[in-house]
C-alpha positions as CSV (number, residue, x, y, z in Angstrom):
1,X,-9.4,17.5,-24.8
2,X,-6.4,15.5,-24.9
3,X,-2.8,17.0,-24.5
4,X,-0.5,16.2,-27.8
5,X,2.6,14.5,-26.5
6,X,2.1,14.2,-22.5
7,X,3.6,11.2,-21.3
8,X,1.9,9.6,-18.0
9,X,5.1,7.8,-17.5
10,X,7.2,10.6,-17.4
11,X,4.8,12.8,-15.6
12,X,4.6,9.6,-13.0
13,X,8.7,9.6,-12.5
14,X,9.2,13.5,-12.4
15,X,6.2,13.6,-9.6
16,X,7.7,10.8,-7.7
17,X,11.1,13.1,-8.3
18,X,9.8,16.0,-7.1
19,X,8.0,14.9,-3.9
20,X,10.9,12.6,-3.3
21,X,8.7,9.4,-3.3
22,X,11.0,6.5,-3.7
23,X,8.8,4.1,-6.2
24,X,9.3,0.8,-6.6
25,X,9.7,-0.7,-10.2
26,X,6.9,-2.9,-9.8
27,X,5.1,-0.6,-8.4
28,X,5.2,2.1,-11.4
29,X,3.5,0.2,-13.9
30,X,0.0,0.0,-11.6
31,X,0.6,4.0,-10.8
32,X,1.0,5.3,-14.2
33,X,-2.0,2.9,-15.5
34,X,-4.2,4.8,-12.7
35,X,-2.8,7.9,-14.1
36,X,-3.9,6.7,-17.7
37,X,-7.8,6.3,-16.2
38,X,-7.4,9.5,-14.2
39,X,-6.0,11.6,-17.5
40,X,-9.1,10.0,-19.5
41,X,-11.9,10.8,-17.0
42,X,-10.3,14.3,-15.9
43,X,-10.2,14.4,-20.3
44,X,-14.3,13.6,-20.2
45,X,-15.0,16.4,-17.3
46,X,-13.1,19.1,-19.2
47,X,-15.0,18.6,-22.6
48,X,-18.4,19.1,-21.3
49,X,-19.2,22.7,-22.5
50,X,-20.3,25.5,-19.8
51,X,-22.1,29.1,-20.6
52,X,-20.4,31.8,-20.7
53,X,-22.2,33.6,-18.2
54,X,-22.3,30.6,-15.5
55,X,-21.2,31.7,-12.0
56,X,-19.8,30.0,-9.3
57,X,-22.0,29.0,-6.1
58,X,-20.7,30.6,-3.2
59,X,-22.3,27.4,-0.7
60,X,-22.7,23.8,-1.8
61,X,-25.6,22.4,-0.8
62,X,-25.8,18.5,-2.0
């Protein structure tokens, strides 16, 4: 599920605003492309459909 008009860009200089992280120009172009690749795998975890009546495992064990 994709969100309708969210800009990586703008989400990368508002961030950077916020936690007063001073980011170089050439630097912005490489962060908001990993942004882009984060955005379309976080995008790929969210669609995948779970039950219901699924519940939450109170210990992981790998």
């Amino acid at each position: 599920m994709r969100r309708e008009g969210f800009d990586v860009g703008e989400y990368v200089d508002l961030m950077a605003l916020l936690l007063d992280l001073q980011l170089r120009d050439e630097s912005r172009d490489g962060v908001v492309a990993n942004f882009e690749r984060i955005s379309a795998i976080a995008n790929i975890v969210n669609s995948f459909p779970l039950p219901e009546d699924i519940e939450v495992a109170p210990v992981f064990e790998p």
